[in-house]
Wavefront OBJ file of the C-alpha trace (Angstrom):
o trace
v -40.103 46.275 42.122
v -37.866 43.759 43.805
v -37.770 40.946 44.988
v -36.089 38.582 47.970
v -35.794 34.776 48.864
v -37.757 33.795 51.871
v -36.365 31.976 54.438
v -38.637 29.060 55.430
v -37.643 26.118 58.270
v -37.306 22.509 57.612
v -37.895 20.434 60.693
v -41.146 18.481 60.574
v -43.113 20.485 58.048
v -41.638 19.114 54.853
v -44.757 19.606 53.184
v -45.186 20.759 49.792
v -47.779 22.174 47.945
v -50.399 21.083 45.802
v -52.338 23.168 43.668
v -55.318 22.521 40.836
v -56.933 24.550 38.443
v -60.442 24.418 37.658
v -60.567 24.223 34.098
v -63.272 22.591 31.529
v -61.349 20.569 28.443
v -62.397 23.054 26.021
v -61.063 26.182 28.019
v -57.111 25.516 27.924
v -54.378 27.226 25.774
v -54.515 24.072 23.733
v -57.629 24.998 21.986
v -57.899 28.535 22.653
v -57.203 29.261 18.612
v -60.115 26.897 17.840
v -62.572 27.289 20.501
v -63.261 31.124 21.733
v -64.905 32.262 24.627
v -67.911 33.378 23.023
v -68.427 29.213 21.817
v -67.908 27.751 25.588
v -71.441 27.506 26.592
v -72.449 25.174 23.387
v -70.258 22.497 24.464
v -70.728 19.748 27.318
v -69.376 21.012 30.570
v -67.467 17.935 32.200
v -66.298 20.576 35.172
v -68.620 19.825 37.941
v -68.027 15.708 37.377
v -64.344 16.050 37.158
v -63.600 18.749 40.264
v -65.952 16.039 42.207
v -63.391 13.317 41.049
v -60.562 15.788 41.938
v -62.401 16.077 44.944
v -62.623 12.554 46.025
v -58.794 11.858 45.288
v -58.132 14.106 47.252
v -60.608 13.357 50.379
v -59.016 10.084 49.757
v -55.206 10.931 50.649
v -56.984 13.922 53.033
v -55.297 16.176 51.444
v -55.913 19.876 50.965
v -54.768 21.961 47.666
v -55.432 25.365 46.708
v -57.922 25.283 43.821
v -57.390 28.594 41.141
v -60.829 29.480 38.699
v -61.822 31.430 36.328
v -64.179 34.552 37.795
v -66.530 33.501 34.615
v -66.924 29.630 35.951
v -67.960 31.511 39.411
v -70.370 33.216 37.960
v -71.567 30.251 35.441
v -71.591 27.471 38.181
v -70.929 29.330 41.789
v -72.671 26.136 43.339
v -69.161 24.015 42.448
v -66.644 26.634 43.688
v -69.042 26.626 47.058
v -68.481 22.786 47.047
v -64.511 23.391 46.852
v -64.501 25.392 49.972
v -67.093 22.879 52.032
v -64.439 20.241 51.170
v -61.514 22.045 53.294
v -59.703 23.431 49.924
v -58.399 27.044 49.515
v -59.964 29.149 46.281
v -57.770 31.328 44.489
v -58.077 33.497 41.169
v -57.074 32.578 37.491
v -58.641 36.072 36.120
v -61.986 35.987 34.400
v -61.502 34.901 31.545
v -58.507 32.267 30.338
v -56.303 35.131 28.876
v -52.859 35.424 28.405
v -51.023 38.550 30.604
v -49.892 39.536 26.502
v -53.102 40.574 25.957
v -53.162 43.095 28.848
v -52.614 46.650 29.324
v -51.876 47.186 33.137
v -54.862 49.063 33.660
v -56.819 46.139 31.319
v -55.478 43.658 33.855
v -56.575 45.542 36.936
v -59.929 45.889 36.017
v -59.796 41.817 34.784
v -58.304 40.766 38.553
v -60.797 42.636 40.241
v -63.590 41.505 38.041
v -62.833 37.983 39.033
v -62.065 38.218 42.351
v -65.504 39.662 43.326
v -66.716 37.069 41.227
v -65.041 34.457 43.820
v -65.532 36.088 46.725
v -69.680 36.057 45.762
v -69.709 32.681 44.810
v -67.441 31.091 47.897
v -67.873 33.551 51.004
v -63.990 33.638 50.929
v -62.326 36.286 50.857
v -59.599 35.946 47.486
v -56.156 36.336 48.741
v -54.255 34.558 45.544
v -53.604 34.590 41.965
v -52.305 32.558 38.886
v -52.236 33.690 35.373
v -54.295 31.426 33.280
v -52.068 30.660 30.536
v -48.287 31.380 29.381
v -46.302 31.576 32.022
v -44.702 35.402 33.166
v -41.360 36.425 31.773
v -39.109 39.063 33.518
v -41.057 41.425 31.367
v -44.101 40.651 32.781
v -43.188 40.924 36.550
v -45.174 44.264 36.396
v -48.005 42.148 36.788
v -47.020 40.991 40.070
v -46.657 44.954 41.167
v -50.444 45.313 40.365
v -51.437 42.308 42.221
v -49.588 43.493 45.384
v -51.707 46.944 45.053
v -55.095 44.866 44.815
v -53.841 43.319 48.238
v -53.258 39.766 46.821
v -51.310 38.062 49.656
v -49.769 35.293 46.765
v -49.061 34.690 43.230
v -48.066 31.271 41.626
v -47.678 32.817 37.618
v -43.826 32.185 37.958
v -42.458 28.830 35.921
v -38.704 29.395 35.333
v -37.625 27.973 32.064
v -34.421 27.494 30.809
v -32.534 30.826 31.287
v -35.244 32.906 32.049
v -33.929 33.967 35.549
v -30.859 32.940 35.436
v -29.236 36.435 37.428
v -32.208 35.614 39.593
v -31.760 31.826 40.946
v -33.604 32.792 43.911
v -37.020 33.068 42.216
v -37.588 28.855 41.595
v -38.710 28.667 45.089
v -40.996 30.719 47.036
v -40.343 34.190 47.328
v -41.201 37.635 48.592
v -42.056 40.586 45.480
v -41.717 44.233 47.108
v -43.362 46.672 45.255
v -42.972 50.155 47.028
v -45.203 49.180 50.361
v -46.492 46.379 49.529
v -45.564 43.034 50.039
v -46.664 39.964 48.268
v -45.625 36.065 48.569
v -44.700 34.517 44.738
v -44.883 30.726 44.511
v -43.229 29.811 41.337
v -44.260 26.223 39.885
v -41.174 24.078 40.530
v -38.541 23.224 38.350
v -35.520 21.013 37.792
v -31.709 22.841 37.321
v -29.671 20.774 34.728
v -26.394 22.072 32.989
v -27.937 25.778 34.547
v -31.213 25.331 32.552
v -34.772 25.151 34.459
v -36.523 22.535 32.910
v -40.473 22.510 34.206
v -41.604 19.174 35.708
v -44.082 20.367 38.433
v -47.386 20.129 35.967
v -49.181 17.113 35.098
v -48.377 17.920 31.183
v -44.762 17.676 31.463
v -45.812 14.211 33.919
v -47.985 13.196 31.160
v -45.650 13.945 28.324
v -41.954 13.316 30.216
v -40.644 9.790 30.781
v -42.063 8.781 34.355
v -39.321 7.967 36.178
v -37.236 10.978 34.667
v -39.523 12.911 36.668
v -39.849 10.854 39.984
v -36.173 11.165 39.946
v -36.154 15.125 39.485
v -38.733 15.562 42.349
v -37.197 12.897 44.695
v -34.300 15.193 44.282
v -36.030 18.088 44.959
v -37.500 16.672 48.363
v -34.105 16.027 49.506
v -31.832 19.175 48.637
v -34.124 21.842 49.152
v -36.243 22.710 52.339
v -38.532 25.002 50.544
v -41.620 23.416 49.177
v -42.188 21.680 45.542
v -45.033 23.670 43.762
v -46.912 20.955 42.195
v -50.208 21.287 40.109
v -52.668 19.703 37.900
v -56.072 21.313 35.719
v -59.285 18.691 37.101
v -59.418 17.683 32.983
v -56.860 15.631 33.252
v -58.620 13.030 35.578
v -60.974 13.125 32.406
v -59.209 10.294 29.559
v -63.133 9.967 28.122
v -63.262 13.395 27.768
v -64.676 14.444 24.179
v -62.078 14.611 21.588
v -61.148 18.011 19.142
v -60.649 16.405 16.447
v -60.177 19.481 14.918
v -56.796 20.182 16.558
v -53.526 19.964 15.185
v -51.191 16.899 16.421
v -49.316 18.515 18.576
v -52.151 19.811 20.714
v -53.753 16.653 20.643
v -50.469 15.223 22.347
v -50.738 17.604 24.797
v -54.102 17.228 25.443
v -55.134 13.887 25.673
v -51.747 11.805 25.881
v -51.875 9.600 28.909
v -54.430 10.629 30.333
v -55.709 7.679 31.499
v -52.390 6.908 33.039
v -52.849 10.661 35.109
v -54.306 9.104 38.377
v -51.969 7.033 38.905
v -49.005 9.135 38.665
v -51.189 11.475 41.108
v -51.652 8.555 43.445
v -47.812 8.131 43.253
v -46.798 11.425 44.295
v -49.746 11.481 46.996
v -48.450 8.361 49.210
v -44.465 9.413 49.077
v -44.908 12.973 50.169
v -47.049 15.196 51.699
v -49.135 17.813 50.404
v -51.160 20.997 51.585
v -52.571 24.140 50.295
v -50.495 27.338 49.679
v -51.808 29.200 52.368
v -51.968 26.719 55.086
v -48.218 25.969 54.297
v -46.710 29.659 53.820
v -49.355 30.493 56.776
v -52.040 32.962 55.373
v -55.210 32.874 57.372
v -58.503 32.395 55.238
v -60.663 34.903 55.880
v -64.430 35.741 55.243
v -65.286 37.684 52.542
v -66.079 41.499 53.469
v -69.862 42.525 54.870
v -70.456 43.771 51.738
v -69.453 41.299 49.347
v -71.511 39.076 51.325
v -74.127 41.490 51.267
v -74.244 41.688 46.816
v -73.886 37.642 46.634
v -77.645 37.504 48.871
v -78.891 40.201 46.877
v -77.538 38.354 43.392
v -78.730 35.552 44.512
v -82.555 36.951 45.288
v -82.923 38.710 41.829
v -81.969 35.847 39.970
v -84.788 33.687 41.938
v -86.976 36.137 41.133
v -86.001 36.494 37.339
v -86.667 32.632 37.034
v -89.748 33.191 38.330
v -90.867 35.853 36.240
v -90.194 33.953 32.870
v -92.471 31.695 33.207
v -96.237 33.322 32.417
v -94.164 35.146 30.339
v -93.577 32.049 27.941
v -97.017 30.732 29.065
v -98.488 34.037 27.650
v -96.519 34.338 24.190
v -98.699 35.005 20.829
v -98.194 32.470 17.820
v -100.408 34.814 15.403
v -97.725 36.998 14.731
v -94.799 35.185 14.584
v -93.615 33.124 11.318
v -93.553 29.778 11.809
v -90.428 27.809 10.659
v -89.165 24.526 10.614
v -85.537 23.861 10.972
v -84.323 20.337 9.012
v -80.767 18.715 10.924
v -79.477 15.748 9.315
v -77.532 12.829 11.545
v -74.792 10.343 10.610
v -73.103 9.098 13.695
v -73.370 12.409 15.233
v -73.639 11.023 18.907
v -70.475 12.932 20.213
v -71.761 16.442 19.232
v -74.819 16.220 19.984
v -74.830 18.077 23.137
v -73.044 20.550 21.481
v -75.940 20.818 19.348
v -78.106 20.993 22.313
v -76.681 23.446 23.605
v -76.047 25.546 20.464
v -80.260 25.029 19.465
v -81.016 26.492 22.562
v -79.618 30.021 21.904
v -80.881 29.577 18.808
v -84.360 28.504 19.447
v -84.678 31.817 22.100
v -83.660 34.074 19.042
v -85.334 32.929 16.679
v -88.488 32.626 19.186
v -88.796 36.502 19.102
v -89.773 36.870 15.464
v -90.737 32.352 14.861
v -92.620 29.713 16.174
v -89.645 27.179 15.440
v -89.730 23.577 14.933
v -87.449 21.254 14.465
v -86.510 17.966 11.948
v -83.709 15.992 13.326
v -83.257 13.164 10.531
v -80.940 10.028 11.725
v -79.460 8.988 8.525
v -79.027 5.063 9.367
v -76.490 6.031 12.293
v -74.581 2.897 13.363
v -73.705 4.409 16.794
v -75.550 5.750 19.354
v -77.029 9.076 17.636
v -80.693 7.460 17.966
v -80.679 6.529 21.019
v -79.302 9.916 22.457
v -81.413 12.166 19.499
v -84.458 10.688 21.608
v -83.315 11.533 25.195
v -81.901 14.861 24.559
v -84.803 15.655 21.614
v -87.678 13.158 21.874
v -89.406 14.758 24.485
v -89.377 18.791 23.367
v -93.072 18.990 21.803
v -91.553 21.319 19.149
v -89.404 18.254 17.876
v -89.647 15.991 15.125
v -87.373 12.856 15.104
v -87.757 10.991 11.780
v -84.716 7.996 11.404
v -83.635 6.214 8.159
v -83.976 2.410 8.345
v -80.621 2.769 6.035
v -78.119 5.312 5.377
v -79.020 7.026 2.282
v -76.747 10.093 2.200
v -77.190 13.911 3.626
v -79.009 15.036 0.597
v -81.429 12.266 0.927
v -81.866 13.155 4.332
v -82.492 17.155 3.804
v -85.418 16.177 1.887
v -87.075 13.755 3.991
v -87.078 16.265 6.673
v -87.960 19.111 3.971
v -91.018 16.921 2.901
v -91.973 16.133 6.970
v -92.214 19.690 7.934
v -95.406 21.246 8.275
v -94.155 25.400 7.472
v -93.591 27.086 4.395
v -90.339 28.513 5.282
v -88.171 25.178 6.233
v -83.784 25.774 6.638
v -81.409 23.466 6.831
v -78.243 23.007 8.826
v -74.943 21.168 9.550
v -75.435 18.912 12.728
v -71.872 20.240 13.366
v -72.848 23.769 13.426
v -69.433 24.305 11.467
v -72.101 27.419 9.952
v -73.004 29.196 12.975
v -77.400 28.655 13.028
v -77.618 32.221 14.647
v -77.548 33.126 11.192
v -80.627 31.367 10.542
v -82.649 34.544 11.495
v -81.180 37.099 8.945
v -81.353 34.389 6.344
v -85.251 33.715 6.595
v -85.636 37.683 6.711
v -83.907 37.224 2.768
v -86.957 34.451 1.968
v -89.011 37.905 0.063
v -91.296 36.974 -2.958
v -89.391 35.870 -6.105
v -86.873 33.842 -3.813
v -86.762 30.262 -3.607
v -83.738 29.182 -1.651
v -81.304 31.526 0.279
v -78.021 29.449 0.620
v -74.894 30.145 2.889
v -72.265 31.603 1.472
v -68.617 31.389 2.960
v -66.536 32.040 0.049
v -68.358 35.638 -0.832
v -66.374 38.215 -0.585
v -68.010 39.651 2.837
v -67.957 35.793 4.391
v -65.035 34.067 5.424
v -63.447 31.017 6.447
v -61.744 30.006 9.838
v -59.489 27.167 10.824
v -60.043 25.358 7.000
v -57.079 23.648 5.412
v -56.140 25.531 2.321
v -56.177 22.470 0.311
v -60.174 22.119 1.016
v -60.799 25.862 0.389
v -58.722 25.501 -3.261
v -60.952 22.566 -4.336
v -64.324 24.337 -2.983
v -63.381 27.570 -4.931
v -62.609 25.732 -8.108
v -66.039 24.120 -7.734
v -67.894 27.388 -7.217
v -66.317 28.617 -10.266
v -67.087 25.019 -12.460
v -70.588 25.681 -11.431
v -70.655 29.064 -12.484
v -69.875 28.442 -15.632
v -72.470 26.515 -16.075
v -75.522 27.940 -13.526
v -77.532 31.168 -14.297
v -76.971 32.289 -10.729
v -73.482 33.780 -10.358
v -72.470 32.736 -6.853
v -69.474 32.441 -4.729
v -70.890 28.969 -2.924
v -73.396 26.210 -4.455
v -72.461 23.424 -2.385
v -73.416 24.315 1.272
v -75.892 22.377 3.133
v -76.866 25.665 5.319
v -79.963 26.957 3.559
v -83.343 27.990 3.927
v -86.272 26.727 1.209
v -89.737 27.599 -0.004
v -90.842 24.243 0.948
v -93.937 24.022 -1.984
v -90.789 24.810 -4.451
v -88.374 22.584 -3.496
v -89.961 19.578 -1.500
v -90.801 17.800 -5.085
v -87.608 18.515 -6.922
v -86.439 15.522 -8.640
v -82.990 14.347 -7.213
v -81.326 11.333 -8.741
v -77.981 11.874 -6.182
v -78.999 11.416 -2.003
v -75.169 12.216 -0.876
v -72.979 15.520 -0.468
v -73.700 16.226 -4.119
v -77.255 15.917 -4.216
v -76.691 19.243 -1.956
v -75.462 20.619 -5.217
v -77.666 19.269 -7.816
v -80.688 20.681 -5.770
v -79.147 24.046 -6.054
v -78.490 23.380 -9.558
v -82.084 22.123 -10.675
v -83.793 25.104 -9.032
v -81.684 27.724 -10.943
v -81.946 26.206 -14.162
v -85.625 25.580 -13.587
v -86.040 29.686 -12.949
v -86.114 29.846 -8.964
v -85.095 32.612 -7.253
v -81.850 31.945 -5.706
v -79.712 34.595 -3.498
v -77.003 34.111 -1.434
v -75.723 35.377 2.214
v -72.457 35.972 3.442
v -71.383 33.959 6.697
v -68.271 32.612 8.034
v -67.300 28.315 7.777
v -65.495 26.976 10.286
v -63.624 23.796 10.297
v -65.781 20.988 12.523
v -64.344 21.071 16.271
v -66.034 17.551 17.295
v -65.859 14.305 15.520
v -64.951 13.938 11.798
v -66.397 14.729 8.720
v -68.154 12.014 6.329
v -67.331 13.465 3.465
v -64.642 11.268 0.736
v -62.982 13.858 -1.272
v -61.998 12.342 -3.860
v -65.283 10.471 -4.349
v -66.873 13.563 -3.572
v -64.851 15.647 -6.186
v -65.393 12.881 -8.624
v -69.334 13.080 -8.388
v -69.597 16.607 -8.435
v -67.903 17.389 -12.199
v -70.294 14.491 -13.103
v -73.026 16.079 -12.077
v -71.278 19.479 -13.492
v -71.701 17.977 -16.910
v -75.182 16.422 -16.203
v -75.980 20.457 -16.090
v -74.278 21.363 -18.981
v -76.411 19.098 -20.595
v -79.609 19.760 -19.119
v -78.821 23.445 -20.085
v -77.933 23.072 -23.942
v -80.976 20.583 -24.461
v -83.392 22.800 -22.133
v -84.816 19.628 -20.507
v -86.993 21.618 -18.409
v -88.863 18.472 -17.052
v -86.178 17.339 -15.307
v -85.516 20.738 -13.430
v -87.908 21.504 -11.295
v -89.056 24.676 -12.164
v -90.567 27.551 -9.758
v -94.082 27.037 -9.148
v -94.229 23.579 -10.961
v -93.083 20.830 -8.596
v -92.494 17.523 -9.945
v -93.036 13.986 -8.430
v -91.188 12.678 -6.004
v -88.233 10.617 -7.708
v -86.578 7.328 -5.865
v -83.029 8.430 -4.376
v -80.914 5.417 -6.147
v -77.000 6.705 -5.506
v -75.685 7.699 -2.370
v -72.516 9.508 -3.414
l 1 2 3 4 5 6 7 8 9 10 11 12 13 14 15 16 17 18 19 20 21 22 23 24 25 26 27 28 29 30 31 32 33 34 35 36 37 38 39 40 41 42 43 44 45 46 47 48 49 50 51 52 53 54 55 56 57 58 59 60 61 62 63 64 65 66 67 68 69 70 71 72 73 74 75 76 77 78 79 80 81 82 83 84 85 86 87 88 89 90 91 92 93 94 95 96 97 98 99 100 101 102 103 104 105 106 107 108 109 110 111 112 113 114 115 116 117 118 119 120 121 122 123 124 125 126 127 128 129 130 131 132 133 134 135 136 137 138 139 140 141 142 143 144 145 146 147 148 149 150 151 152 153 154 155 156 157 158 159 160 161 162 163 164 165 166 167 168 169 170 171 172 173 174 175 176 177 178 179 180 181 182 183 184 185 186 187 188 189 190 191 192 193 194 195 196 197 198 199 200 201 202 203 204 205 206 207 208 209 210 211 212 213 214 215 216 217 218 219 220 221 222 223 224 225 226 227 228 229 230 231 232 233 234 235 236 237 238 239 240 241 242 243 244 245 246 247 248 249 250 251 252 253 254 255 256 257 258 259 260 261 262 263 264 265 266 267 268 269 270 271 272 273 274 275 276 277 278 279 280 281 282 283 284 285 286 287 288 289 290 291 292 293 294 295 296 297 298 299 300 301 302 303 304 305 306 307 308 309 310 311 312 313 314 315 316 317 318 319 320 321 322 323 324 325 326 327 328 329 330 331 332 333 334 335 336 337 338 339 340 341 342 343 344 345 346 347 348 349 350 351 352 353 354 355 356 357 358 359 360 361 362 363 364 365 366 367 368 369 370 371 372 373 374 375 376 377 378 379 380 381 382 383 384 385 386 387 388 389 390 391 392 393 394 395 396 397 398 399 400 401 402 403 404 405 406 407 408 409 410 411 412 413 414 415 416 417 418 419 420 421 422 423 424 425 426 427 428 429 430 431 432 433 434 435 436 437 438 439 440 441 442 443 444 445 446 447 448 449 450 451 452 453 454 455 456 457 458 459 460 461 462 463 464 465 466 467 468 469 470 471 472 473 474 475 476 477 478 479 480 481 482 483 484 485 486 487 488 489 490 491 492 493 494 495 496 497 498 499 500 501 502 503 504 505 506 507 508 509 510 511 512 513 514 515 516 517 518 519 520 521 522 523 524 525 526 527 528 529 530 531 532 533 534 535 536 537 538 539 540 541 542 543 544 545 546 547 548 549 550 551 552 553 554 555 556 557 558 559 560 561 562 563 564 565 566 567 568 569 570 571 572 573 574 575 576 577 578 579 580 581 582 583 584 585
């Protein structure tokens, strides 16, 4: 492995290049702790709208870039990267999957480029000539990468971003350079960077243009354009022409900096750098001819293409043709408080969950809008109103999530009735196993996180301390010796618990409905899932409030217990009337 600098002319192509990756806002290293690959289809793609934006800047300045996806967003939306290369704009290869070259073995990273380039080369009718890892940068210890790319016959790589001293015996690899590797030969485009006091210092990518004083960086590239003839590598992900992009709350601060931080400010820095230089695609400036993709690529996209035609048209008489009679039916309870940001999330979580549960269910659901001041009615009824197997009920008031379970526990029509977080911070795939636990004797299975076979991800450790000291106030005081009494993820024997008395409607009512079934002799069991912390929006919960109300209604048990008031618990078998709702903690 080796490497040499490549001599290019100045003259009149002083052109440099422009490259963009075709990335969704979720997909990034930013989030990639948060938000795995397994969650990306649940939230609201924003790619298509902002690569057309992308698109149109660039039609604009008519300018061409070379454009580097995932294999996995070829294969998800191959009509977009087909719209790339109708526009006049060179596709390249990011891998499959957004993975750092860390998580490779050589072989593991073989099998990943080829994956994805067949993926590309179905999808556009182009044959893949270049490469860019899709997050952290290569080291000198990763240059073996760049060997294995120049035996797949990659013409190019641009996974090079000197920083600091990286290559510091190796000056020659900032600019554009040839890697030898036995026979083969392969062009490496590093991202450009400025040299101060000997240190590289990245200022190529629209993060360090979004995060670096502005005319720090005009000045570093201005100096680039006039002391070096080979070309500034400049590039940008299509997210950041996005600034009402939805917002992960859930991240820490410093990835929310480098997320969303001027974003709204990120055209017009493009625009800048558009009208005082010019700007082309890596292969049209380094001189690679775009070719077709082979005969038989071709060949496998057609017959892709015709199966999955066919597929769609198979499905149908197929769901046409289902039999209720031997499926349970279910109805499936999701309270709303301001929830209009995740609801597509939602959407798109239900409808995995919906062709689960389908299998063994006839499913319905309850959406309940708790009084929402925002837009959550408006958008329950366009995404929801229309699905015959949906119920929207709204609150003229809000009157608190507890409140809310049980007007949606009292409007369904099914024995077997769950409830769920609109946040789906408990994944609802679990809702399946769960209503499998719902066997004679049992009145309420409830989610349990804090068992010792569930777990928690992503939760501050100051929430888990005060839920665990909960679980263990309450069972101190409950018959039923759980590890969680206060989730709202649950499934109910409706005729059991759709007349419990509840004098709380808020997060603690939650509790206290828990806690009047057990003392009133219901069958209560418990099943082990994972809680994550809430990716979109925030929660409603006030802890200290919240804390407050629930050792009040700790006591309120204890003394319900001692004095066996049976009439106000609700027993198994022997519902109750239905009580007014008065507090809202």
């Amino acid at each position: 492995m080796s490497g040499s600098p490549l001599p290019l002319s100045g003259g009149d192509d002083h052109r440099h290049i422009l490259t963009v990756a075709i990335e969704d806002y979720y997909q990034g290293a930013t989030f990639n702790r948060l938000i795995p690959r397994a969650r990306w289809h649940r939230f609201e793609s924003r790619l298509a709208r902002n690569t057309e934006t992308t698109l149109d800047l660039l039609d604009e300045y008519k300018l061409k870039a070379t454009f580097f996806a995932l294999g996995w967003v070829a294969d998800a939306v191959p009509e977009l990267i087909r719209e790339v290369v109708a526009r006049g704009h060179d596709i390249a290869s990011k891998g499959y999957f957004h993975r750092s070259i860390r998580e490779f073995s050589r072989d593991e990273f073989r099998d990943d480029t080829v994956r994805a380039r067949e993926a590309l080369e179905r999808a556009s009718g182009r044959q893949i000539d270049g490469y860019r890892v899709a997050q952290r940068w290569l080291r000198p210890e990763d240059l073996w990468a760049l060997d294995v790319l120049a035996e797949e016959g990659y013409k190019f790589d641009s996974s090079i971003r000197p920083l600091f001293r990286q290559y510091v015996h190796e000056p020659w690899r900032r600019f554009v350079h040839q890697h030898h590797h036995g026979e083969h030969t392969m062009l490496e485009v590093p991202v450009s960077t400025a040299r101060v006091l000997g240190h590289d210092i990245p200022i190529a990518g629209a993060n360090y243009f979004r995060q670096l004083p502005f005319s720090l960086v005009q000045r570093a590239v201005r100096q680039w354009d006039r002391s070096y003839e080979a070309p500034f590598v400049m590039y940008f992900h299509v997210w950041e022409l996005d600034p009402d992009q939805p917002k992960i709350d859930a991240a820490p601060f410093y990835a929310k900096v480098r997320q969303y931080r001027n974003l709204d400010r990120m055209a017009t820095m493009l625009r800048y750098y558009f009208e005082q230089y010019r700007f082309t695609s890596i292969s049209d400036r380094l001189g690679i001819e775009s070719r077709p993709a082979s005969e038989e690529v071709l060949a496998a996209a057609a017959a892709a293409a015709a199966t999955a035609h066919e597929l769609s048209l198979r499905q149908l008489p197929i769901e046409i043709a289902r039999d209720d009679s031997s499926r349970v039916p279910i109805s499936i309870v999701i309270p709303c408080f301001n929830e209009e940001l995740i609801l597509p999330y939602l959407s798109n979580t239900l409808a995995g969950v919906e062709a689960e549960l389908s299998k063994e269910h006839v499913v319905h659901f309850v959406f309940v809008d708790d009084g929402s001041s925002d837009g959550t009615w408006a958008s329950l009824q366009k995404i929801f109103g229309g699905r015959p197997n949906c119920t929207l009920i709204r609150h003229e008031v809000n009157r608190g999530v507890a409140a809310t379970i049980m007007t949606g526990i009292r409007a369904s029509e099914t024995e077997v009735v769950c409830s769920m977080d609109c946040d789906c911070t408990y994944d609802p795939h679990e809702l399946g196993p769960m209503v499998a636990l719902l066997a004679p004797g049992v009145d309420m299975v409830t989610a349990s996180p804090y068992h010792k076979s569930g777990k928690v991800l992503n939760v501050p450790e100051w929430r888990l301390f005060l839920s665990r000291t909960l679980s263990k106030m309450y069972g101190m005081v409950l018959r039923h010796q759980l590890a969680t009494y206060t989730a709202c993820f649950r499934v109910y024997r409706r005729s059991v618990v759709a007349d419990v008395p509840l004098s709380r409607a808020g997060f603690i009512g939650v509790a206290e409905l828990l806690g009047r079934l057990d003392l009133g002799g219901s069958g209560i069991i418990e099943f082990p899932t994972t809680l994550e912390v809430r990716i979109l929006g925030r929660s409603k919960m006030k802890i200290v409030k919240t804390m407050a109300g629930h050792i009040e209604l700790i006591f309120e048990l204890i003394g319900l217990r001692l004095f066996h008031r049976s009439d106000a618990m609700g027993p198994a078998g022997r519902p109750l009337a239905n009580p007014p709702l008065p507090r809202s903690q």
